[in-house]
N, C-alpha and C positions, 0 to 999 in steps of 0.2 A: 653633855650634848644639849643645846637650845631645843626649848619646845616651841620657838618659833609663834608665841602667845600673841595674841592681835590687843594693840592697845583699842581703848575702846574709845567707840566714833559719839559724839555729842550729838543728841537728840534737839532740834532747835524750832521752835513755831516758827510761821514765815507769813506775817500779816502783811498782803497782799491787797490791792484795791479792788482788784477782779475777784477773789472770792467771796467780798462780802452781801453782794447782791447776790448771789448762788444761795448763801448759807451752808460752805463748806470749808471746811478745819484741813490747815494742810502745815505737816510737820517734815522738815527735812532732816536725814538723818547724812550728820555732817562727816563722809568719808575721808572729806577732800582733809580733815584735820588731822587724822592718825600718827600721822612720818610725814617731814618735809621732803622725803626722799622715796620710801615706799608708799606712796599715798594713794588711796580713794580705794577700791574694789581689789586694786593689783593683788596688793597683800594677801586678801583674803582667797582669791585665784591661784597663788602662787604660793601659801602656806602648805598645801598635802603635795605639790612637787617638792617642795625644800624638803621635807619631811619625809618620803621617798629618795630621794638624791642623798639625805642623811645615812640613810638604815642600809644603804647599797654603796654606801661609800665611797661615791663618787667623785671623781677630784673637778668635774667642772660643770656648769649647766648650755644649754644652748639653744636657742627658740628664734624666733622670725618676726619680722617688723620694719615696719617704713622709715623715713629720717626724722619724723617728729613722734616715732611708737612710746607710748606712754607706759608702754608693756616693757619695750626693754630697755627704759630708763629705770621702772623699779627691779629686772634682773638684776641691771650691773648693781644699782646701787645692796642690792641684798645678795648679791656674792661678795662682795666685797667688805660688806658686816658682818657676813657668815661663813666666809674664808671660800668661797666657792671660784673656781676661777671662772669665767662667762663668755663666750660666745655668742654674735647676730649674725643672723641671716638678713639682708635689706634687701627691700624689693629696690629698683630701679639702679640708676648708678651713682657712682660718688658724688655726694652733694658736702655741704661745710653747713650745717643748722648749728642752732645753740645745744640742739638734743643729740646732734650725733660730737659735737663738742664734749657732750656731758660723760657720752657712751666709753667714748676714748679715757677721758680725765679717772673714769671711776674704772677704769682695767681692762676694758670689753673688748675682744678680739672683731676685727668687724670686716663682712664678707657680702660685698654686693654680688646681686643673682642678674641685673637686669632684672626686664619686666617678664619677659617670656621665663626667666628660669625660677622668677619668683611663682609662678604661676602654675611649675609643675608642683607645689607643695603639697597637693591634694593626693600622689601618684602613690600608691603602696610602696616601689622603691625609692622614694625621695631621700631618705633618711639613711639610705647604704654609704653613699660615700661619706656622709658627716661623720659618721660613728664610724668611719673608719681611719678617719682624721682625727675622731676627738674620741678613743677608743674607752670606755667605762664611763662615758660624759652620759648626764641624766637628757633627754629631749623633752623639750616643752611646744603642745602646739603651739600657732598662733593665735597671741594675746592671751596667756594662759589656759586655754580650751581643756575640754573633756571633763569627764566625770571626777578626777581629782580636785581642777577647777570649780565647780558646779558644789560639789563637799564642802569645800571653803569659804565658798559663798553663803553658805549654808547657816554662818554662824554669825551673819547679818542681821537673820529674822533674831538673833536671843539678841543682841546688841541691843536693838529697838526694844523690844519686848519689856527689858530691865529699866527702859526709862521712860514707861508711858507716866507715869504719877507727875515725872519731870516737868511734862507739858499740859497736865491735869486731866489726862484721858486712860480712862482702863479699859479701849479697848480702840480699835482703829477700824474700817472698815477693807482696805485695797493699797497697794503699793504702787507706785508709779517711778516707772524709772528707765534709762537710756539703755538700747538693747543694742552692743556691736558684732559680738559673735554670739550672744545670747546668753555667756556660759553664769554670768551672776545673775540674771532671770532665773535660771531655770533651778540655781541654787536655793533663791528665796521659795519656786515653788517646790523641790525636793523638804524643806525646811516647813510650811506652810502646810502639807498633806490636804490643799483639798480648805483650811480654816478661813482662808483670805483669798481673793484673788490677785492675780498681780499684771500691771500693763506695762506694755516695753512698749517704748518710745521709739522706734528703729531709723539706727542713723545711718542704715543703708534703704538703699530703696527696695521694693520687693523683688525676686528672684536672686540676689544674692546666697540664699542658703540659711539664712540664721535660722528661719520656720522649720528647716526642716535636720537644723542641728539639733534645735530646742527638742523638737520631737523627739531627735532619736535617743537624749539624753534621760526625758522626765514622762514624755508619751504629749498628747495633746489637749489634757484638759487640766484646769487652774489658772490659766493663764490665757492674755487679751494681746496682740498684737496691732500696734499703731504706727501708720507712715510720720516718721516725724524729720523724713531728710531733706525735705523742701529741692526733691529734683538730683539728688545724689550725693555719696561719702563726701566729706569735710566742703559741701556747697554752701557759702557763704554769702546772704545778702545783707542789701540796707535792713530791711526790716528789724531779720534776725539782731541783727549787731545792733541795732537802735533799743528792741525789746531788753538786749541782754545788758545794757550800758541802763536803761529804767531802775529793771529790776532787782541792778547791783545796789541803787541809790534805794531803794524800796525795803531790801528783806537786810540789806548789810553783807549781803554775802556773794563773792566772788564765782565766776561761769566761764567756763570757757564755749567756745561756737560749734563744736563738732557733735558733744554728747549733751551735756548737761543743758546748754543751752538751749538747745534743738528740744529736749525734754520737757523744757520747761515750758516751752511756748508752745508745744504740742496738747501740753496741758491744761492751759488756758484755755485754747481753743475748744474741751471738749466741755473742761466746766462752763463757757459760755454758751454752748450746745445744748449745757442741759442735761449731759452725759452722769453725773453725778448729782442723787436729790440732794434737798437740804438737811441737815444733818451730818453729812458723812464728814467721814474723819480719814483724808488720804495723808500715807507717808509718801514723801518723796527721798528716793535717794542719790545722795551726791557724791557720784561718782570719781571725784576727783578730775584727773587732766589736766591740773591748770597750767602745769609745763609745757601744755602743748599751745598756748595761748602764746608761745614766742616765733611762732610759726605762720603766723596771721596779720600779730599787731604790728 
């Protein structure tokens, strides 16, 4: 049986022009490289459900997501390397993306809810007729969620941890990184105990829920909550897009506009703020996404 082992994400400096008048040290810990197919956080989200669906013997998985979900682009592609059959849940109606292209090619059974039916996902009974459709099939929330999620994520902070000498630091100060349901935040802080803090970048606006997902996962202290959606989920401006197109030319390293992006320019902002003294030593983590970057460009 696969133990489903996460290859390991590259620890990479990211000299930046805006950090160096701060006097802060900022290292991206590269997720986006793992799997050209299971990439950035997904994996580590989605490794204690595979590993659950393994031990229960299940012949398929099945979870919820939009036409560009990054979530179950790495399902199908990890039932399909680990023999699992897959089912989506998509919010809205049939659309034709390069992502729901991908969903079909790689075996994904796929079932739009509309928007109203996407939206009873939260209802205690949601889940009855699925599993009665997809009878011993493992359910995954949306975007990998829960405490299985949040476990997996968990094994982020040892990734980082094994390659501080990499970048020539033994020790970091805080993590900074893109919060969408929250569930790899609250991993790094279940992982963390309290040693580092960590700040989510939130690619929704406030009143979505993730504050109070985070909470009910980890409780509410270790962790810093940041509006980083510029006005709401997947809201794209010039700016952003100009910041993101700089700083690919700057650090060498690829972003997309929804998560990373949004994070990264949230970030800026506070080291210019002032938000961080000099000295510190933040990790930033890259979440991957960049498939969804065909939904935009």
């Amino acid at each position: 049986m696969p133990d489903f082992s996460l290859p390991q994400a590259p620890l990479q400096r990211l000299d930046l022009p805006w950090l160096q008048p701060a006097g802060v040290e900022l290292a991206a810990l590269r997720l986006d490289l793992i799997d050209p197919l299971i990439s950035g956080n997904k994996w580590f989200k989605l490794r204690h459900h595979l590993i659950e669906a393994r031990q229960a013997s299940a012949p398929g998985l099945i979870s919820l997501g939009g036409n560009h979900s990054n979530h179950l682009h790495a399902l199908a592609a990890a039932g399909k390397r680990f023999g699992f059959a897959t089912a989506g849940l998509l919010r809205g109606h049939a659309q034709d993306t390069p992502t729901v292209r991908d969903l079909r090619a790689l075996g994904m059974t796929l079932h739009w809810l509309g928007y109203g039916g996407y939206r009873e996902r939260y209802r205690p009974e949601f889940w009855q007729p699925w599993q009665a459709l997809y009878p011993g099939w493992h359910c995954i929330p949306e975007g990998g969620g829960g405490m299985p999620g949040a476990q997996g994520c968990a094994l982020i902070v040892e990734q980082c941890q094994a390659q501080l000498a990499s970048v020539g630091w033994d020790d970091y100060h805080a993590w900074w990184l893109a919060a969408g349901t929250g569930t790899t935040l609250a991993g790094l802080v279940l992982a963390e105990a309290g040693r580092h803090p960590v700040h989510g970048a939130l690619a929704l606006p406030a009143g979505h829920g993730v504050a109070e997902t985070v909470a009910g996962l980890v409780g509410t202290q270790g962790y810093e909550l940041h509006d980083a959606s510029r006005g709401g989920f997947a809201r794209i401006d010039d700016e952003l897009l100009a910041f993101i197109a700089q700083s690919e030319r700057e650090a060498g390293m690829p972003l997309e506009a929804l998560y990373t992006g949004k994070a990264l320019l949230a970030l800026r902002e506070q080291v210019q703020a002032g938000r961080f003294g000099p000295g510190s030593r933040l990790v930033f983590v890259h979440t991957g996404g960049l498939q969804g970057r065909r939904g935009y460009l």
